[in-house]
MARGU-736672 format. One record per atom (N, C-alpha, C): residue number from 0; residue in three letters; atom name; x, y, z. Coordinates in steps of 0.001 Angstrom, whole numbers, plus 500000, padded with zeros to 6 digits. Layout:
<dokols>
[NUM "ALA" "CA" [X Y Z]] ...
</dokols>
This chain:
<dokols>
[0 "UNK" "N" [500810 498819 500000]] [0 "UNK" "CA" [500000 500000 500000]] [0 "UNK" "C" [500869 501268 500000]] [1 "UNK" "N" [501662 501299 500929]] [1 "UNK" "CA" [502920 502378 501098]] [1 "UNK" "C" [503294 502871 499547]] [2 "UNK" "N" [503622 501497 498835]] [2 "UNK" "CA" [504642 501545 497680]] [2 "UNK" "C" [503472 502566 496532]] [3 "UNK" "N" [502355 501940 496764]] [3 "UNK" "CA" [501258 502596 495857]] [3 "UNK" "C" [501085 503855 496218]] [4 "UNK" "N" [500662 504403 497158]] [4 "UNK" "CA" [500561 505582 497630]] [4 "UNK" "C" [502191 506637 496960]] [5 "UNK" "N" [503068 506165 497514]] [5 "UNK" "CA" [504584 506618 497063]] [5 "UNK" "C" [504769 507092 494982]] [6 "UNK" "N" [503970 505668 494474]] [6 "UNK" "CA" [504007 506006 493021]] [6 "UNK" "C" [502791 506641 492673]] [7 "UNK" "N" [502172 507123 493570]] [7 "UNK" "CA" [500773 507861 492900]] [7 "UNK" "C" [500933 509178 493313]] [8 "UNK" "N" [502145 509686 494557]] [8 "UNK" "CA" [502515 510859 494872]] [8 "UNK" "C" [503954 511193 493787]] [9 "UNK" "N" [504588 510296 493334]] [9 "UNK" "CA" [505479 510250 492206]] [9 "UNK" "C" [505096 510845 491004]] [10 "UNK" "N" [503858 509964 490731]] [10 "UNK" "CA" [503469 510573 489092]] [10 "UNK" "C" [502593 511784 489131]] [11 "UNK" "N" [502275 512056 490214]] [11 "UNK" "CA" [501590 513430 490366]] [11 "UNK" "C" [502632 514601 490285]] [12 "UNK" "N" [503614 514059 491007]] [12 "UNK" "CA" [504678 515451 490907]] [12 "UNK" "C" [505555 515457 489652]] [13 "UNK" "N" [505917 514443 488912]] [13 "UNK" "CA" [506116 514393 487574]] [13 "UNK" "C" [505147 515039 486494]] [14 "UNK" "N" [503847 514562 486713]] [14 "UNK" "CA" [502670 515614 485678]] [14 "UNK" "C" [502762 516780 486083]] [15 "UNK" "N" [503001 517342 487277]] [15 "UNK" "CA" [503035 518633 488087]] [15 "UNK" "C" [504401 519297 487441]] [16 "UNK" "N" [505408 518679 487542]] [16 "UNK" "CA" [506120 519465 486569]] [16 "UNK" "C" [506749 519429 485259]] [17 "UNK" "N" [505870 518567 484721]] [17 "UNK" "CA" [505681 518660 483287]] [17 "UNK" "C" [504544 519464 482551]] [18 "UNK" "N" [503765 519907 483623]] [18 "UNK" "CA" [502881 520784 483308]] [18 "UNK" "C" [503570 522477 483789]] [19 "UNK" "N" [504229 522225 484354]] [19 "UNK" "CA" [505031 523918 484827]] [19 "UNK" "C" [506247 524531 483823]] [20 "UNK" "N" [506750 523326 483389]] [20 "UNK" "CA" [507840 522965 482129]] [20 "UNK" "C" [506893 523691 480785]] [21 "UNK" "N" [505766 523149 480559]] [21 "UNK" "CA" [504693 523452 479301]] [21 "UNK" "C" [504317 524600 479236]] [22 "UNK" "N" [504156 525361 481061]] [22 "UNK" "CA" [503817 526961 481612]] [22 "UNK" "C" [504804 528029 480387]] [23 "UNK" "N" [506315 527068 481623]] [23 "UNK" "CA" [507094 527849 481279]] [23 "UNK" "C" [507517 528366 479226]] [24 "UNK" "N" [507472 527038 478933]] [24 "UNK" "CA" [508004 527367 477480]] [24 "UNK" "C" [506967 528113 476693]] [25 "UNK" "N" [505179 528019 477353]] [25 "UNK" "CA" [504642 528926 476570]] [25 "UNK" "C" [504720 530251 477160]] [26 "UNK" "N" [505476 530741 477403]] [26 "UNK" "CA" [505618 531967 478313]] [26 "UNK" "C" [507296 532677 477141]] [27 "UNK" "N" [507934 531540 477191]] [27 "UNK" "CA" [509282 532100 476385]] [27 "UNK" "C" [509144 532420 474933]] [28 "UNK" "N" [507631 531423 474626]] [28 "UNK" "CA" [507435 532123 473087]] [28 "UNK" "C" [507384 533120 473024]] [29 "UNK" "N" [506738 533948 473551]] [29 "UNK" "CA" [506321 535039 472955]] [29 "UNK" "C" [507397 536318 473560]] [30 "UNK" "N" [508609 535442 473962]] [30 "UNK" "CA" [509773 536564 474383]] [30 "UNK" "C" [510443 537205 473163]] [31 "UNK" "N" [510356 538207 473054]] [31 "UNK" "CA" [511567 538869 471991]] [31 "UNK" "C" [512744 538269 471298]] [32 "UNK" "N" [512754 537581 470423]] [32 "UNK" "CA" [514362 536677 470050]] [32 "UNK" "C" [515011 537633 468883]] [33 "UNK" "N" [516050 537532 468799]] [33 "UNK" "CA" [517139 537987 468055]] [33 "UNK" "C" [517658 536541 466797]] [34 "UNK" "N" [516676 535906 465666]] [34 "UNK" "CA" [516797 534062 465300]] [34 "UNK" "C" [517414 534509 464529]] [35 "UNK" "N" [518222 533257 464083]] [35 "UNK" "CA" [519460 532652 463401]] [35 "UNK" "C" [519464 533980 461692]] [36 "UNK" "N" [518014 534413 461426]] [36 "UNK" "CA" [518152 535174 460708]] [36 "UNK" "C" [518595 536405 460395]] [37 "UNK" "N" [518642 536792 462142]] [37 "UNK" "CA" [518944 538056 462199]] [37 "UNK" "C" [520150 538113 462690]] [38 "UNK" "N" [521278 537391 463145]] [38 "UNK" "CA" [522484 537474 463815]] [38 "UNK" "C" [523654 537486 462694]] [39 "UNK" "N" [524429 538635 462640]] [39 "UNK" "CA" [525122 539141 461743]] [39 "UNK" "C" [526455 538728 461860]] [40 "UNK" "N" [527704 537896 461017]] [40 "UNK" "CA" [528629 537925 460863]] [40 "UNK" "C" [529658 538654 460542]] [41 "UNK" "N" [530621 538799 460318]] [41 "UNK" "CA" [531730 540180 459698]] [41 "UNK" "C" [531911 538791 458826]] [42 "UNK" "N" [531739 539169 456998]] [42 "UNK" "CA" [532071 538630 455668]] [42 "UNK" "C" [531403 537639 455626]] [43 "UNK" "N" [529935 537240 456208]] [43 "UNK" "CA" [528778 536661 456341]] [43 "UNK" "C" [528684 537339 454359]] [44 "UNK" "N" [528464 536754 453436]] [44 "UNK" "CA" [527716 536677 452327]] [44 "UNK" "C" [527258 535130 452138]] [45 "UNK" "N" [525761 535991 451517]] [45 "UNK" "CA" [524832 534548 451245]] [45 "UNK" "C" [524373 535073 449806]] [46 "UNK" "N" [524680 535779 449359]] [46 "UNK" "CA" [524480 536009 447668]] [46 "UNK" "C" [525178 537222 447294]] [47 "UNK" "N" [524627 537509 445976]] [47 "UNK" "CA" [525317 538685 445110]] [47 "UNK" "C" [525356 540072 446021]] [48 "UNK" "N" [526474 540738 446409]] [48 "UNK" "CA" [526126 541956 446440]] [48 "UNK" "C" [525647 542599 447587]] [49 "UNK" "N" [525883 541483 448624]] [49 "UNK" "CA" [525869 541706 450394]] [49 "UNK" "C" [526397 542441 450949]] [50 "UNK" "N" [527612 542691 450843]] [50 "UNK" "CA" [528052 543495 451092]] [50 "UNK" "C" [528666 543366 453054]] [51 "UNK" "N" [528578 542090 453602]] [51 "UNK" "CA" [528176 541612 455071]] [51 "UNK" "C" [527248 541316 454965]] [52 "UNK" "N" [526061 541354 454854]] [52 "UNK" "CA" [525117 541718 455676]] [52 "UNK" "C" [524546 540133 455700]] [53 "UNK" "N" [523432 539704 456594]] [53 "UNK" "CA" [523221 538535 457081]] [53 "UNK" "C" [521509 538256 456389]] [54 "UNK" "N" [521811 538114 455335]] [54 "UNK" "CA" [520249 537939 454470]] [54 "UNK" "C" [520247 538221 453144]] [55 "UNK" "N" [519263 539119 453006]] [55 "UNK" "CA" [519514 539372 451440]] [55 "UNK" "C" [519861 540703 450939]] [56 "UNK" "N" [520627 541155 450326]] [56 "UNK" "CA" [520479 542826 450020]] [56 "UNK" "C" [521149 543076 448685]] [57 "UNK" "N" [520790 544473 448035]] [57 "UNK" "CA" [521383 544891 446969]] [57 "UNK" "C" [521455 546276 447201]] [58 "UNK" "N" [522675 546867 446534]] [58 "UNK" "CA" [523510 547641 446755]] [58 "UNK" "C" [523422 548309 447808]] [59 "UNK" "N" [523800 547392 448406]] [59 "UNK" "CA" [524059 547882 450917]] [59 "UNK" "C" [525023 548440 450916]] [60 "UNK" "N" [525088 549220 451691]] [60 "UNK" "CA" [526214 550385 452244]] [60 "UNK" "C" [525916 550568 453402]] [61 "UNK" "N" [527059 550531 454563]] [61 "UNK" "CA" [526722 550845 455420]] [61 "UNK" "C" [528060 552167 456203]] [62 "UNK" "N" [527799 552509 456837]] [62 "UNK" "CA" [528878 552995 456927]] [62 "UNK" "C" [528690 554053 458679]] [63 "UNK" "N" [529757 554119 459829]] [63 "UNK" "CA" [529430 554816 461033]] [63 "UNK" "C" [530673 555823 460907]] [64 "UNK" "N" [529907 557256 461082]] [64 "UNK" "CA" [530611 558545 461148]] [64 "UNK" "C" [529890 559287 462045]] [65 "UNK" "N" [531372 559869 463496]] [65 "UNK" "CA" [531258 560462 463922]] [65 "UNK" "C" [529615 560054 465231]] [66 "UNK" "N" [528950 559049 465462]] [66 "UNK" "CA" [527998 558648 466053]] [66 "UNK" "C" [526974 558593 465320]] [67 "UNK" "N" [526749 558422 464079]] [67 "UNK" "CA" [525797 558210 463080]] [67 "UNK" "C" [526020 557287 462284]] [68 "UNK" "N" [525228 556181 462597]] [68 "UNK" "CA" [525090 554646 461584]] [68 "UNK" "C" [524406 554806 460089]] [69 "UNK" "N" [524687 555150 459127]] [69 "UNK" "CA" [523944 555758 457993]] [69 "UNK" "C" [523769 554027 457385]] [70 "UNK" "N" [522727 553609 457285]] [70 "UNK" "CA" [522459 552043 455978]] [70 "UNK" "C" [521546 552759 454954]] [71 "UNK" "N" [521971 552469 453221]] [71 "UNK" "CA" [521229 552314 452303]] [71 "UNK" "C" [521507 551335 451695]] [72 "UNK" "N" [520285 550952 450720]] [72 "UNK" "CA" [520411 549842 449906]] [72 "UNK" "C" [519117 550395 449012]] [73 "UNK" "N" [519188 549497 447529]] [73 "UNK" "CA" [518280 549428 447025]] [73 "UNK" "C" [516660 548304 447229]] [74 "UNK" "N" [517269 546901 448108]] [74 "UNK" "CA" [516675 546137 448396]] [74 "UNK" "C" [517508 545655 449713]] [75 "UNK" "N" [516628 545380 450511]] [75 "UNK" "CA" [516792 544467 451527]] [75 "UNK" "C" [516320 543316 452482]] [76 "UNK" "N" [516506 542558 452849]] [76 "UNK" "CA" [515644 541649 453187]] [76 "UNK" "C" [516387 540787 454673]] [77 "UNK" "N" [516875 541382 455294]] [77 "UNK" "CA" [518001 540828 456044]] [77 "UNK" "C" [517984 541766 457440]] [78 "UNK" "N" [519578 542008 458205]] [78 "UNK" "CA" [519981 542242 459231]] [78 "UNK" "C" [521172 543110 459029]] [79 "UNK" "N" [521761 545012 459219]] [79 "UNK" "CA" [522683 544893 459892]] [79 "UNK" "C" [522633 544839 461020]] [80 "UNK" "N" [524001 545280 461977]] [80 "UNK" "CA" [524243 545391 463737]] [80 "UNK" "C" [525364 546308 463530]] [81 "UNK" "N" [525502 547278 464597]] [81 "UNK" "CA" [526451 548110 465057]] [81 "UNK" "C" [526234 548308 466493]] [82 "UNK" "N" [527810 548538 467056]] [82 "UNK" "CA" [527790 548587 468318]] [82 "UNK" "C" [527817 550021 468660]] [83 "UNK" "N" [527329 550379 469838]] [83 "UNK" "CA" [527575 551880 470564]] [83 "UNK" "C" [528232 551419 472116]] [84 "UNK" "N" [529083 552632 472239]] [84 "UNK" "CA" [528970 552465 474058]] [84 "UNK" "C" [528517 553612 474456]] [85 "UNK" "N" [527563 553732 475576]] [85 "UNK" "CA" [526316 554249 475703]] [85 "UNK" "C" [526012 554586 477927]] [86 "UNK" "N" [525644 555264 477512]] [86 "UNK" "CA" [525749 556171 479139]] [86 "UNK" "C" [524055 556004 478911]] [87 "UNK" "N" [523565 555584 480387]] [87 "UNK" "CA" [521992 555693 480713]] [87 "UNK" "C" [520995 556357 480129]] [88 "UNK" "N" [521754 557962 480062]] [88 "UNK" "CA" [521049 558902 479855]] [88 "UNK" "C" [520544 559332 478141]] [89 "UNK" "N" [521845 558681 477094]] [89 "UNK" "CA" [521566 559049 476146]] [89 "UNK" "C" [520618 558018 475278]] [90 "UNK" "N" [520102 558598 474084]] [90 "UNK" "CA" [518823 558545 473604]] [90 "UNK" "C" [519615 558215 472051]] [91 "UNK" "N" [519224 557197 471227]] [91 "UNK" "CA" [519097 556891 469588]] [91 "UNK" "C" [518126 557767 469064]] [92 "UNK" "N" [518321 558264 468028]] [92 "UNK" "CA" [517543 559135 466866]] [92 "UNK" "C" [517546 558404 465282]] [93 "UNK" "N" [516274 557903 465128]] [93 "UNK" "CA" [516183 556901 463797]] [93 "UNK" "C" [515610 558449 463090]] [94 "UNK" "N" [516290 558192 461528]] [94 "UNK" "CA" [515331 558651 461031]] [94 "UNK" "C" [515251 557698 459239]] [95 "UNK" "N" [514545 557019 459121]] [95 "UNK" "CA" [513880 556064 458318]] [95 "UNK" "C" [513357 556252 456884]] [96 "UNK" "N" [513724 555999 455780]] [96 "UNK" "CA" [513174 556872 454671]] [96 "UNK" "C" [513459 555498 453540]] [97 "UNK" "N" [512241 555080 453425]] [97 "UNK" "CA" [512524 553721 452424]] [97 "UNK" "C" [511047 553652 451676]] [98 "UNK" "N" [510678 552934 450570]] [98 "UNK" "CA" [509808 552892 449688]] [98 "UNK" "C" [508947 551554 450151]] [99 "UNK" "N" [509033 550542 450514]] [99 "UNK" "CA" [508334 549948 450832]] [99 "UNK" "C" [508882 549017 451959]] [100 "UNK" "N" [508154 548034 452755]] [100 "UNK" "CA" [509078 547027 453420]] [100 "UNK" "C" [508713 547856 454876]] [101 "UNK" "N" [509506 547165 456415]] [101 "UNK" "CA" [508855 547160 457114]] [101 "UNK" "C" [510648 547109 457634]] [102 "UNK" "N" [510599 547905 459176]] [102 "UNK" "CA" [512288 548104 459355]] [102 "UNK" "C" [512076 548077 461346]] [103 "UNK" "N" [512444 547484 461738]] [103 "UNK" "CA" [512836 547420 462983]] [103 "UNK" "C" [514158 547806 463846]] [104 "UNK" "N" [514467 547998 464740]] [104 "UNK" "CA" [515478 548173 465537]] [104 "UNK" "C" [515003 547582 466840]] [105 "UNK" "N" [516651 546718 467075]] [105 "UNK" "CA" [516255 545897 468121]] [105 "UNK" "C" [517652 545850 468541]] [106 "UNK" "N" [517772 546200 470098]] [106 "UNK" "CA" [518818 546353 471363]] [106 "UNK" "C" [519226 545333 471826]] [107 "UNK" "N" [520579 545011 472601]] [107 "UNK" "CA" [520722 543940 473504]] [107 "UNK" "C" [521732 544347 473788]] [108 "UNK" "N" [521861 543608 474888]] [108 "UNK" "CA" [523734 543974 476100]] [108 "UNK" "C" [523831 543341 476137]] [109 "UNK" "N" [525465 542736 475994]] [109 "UNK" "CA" [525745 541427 476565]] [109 "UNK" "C" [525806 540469 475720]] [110 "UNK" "N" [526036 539199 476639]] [110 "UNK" "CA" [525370 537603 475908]] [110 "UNK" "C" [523973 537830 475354]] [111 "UNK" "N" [523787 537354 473928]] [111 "UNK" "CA" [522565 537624 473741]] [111 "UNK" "C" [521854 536748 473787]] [112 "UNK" "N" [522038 535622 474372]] [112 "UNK" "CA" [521069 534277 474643]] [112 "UNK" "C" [520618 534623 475909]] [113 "UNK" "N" [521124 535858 476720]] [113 "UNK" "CA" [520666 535843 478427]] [113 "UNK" "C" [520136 537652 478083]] [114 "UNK" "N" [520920 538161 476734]] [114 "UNK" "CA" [520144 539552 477107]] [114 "UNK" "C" [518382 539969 476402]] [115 "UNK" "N" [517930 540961 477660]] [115 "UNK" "CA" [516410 541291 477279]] [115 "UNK" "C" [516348 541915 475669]] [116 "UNK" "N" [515613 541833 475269]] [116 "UNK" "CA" [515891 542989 473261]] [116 "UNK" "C" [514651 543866 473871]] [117 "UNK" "N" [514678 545002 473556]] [117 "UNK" "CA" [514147 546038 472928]] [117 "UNK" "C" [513574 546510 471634]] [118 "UNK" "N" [512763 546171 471659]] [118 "UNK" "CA" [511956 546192 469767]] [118 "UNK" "C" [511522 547512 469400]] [119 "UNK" "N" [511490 548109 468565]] [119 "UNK" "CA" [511161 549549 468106]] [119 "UNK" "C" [510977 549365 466903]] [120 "UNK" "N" [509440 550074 466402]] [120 "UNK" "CA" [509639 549786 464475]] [120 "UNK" "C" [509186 551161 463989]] [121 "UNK" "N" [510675 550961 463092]] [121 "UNK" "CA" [510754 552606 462373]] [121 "UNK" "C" [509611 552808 461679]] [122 "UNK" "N" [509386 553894 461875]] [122 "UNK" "CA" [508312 554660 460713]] [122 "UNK" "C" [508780 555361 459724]] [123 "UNK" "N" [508304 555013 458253]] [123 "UNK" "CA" [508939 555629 456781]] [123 "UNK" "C" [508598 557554 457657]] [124 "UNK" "N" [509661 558093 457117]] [124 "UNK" "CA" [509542 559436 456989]] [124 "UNK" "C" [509191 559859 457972]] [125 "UNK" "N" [509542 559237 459439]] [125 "UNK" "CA" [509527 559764 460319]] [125 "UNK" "C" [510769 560116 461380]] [126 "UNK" "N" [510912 561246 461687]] [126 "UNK" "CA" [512258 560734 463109]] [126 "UNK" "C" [511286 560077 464163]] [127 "UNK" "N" [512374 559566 464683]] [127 "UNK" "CA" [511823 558905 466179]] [127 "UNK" "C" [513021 558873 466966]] [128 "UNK" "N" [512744 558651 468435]] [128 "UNK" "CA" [514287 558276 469826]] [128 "UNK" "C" [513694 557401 470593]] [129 "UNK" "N" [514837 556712 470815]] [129 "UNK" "CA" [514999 555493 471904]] [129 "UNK" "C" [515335 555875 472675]] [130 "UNK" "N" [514765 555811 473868]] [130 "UNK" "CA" [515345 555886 475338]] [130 "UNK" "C" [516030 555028 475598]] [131 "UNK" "N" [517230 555229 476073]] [131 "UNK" "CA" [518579 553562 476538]] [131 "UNK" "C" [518446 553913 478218]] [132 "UNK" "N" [517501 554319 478899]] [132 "UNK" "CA" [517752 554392 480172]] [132 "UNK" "C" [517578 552834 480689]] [133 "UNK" "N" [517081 551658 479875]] [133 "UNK" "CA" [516851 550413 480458]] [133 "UNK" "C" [518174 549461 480221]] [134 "UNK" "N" [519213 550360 479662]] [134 "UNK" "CA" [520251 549308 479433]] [134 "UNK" "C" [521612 549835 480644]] [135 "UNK" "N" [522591 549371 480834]] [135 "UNK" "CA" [523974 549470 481633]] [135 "UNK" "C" [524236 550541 480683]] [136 "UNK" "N" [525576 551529 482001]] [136 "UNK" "CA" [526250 552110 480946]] [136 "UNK" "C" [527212 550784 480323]] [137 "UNK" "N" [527856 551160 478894]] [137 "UNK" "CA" [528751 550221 478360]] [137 "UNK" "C" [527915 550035 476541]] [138 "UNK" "N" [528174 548961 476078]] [138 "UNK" "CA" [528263 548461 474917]] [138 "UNK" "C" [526796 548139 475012]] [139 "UNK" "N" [526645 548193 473793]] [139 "UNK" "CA" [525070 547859 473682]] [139 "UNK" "C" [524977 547340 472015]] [140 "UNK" "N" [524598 546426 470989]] [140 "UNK" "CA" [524235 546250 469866]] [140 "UNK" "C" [522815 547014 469688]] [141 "UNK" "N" [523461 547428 468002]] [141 "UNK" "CA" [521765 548060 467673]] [141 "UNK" "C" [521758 546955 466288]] [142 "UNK" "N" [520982 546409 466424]] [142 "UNK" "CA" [520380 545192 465303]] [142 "UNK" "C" [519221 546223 464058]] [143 "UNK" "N" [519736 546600 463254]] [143 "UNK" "CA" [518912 546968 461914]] [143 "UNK" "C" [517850 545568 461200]] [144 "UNK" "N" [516983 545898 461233]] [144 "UNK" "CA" [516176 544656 460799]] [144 "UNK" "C" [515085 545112 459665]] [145 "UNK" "N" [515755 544545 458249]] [145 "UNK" "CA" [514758 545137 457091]] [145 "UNK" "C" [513802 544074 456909]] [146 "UNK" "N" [512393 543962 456662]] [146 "UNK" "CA" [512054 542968 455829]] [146 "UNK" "C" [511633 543316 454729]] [147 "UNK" "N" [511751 542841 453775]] [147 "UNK" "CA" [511128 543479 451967]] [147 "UNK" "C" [511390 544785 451576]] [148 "UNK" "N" [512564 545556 452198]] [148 "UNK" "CA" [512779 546800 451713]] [148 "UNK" "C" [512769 547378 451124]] [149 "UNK" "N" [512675 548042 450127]] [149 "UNK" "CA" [513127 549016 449431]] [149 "UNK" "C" [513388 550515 448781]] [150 "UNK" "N" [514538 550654 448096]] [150 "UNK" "CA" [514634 552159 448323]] [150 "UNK" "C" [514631 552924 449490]] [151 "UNK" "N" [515593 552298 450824]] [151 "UNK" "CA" [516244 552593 451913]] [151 "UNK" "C" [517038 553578 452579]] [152 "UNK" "N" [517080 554666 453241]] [152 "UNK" "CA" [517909 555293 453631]] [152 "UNK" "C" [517453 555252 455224]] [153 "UNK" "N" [518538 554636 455877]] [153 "UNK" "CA" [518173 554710 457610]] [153 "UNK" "C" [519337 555004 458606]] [154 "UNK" "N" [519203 555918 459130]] [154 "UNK" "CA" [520106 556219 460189]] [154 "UNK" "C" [519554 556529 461130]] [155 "UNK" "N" [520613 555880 462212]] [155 "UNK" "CA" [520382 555422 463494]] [155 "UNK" "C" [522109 556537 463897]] [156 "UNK" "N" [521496 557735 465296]] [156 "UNK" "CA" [522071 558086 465365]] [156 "UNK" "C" [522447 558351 467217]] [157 "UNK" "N" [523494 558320 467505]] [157 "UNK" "CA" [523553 558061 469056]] [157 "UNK" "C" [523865 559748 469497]] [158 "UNK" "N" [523165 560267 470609]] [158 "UNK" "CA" [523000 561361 470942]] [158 "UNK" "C" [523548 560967 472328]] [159 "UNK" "N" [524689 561269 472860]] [159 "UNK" "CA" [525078 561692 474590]] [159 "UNK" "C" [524982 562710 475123]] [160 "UNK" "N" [523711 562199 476284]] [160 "UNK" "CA" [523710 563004 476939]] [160 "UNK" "C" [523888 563539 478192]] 
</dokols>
């Protein structure tokens, strides 16, 4: 009787946390990820005319002057990343100017399998600022994220303040 009682308090706490296990992972879906599509190499080409970049693009340029990340392309379909180091207080300034397609910016510190992202989605022909008061001072990635772009001009510009 003991032994029965023992395997019926066994498989209860096994369903018990195989059901907290099931909690948990539907809880991590819907966390912010940074996937295999968007994580950028240095001389990462996957076709004609990449230029780096980690997806698809035509005639990409990217280029950082003076605290201003300037990306154009004619098409894009991919990921850059540039790093800043970055004090609490200061603020990113996008300003976004592309013909069609859909453009994100997305943050992380750190390991990026343990760091939180920050999602922001540019608006054509608009400025916009990021507040970095949620990150450390130090290094921070800014992840450029085009999908179906085109006719692109985006800069991402770091303001200290």
């Amino acid at each position: 009787m003991k032994k029965t009682i023992f395997l019926v308090c066994l498989l209860l706490l096994v369903m018990s946390l195989a059901g907290c296990s099931r909690i948990i992972n539907m809880i991590e879906v819907d966390k912010e990820k940074i996937g295999a599509e968007y994580t950028g190499v240095d001389g990462y080409v996957t076709g004609e005319d990449n230029n780096g970049t980690c997806g698809e693009a035509r005639n990409y340029e990217s280029s950082l002057n003076e605290n201003v990340w300037t990306t154009e392309f004619d098409y894009m379909n991919g990921t850059g990343v540039q790093e800043f180091t970055i004090e609490t207080a200061d603020i990113l300034r996008i300003n976004g100017k592309f013909d069609k397609g859909e453009v994100w910016i997305k943050i992380t510190q750190g390991d990026l399998s343990l760091s939180e992202i920050q999602k922001v989605q540019a608006i054509n022909n608009k400025e916009m600022t990021i507040d970095l008061s949620q990150w450390q001072n130090g290094e921070i990635v800014v992840w450029l994220v085009v999908e179906k772009g085109e006719d692109g001009l985006i800069q991402i510009e770091h303001l200290e303040n």
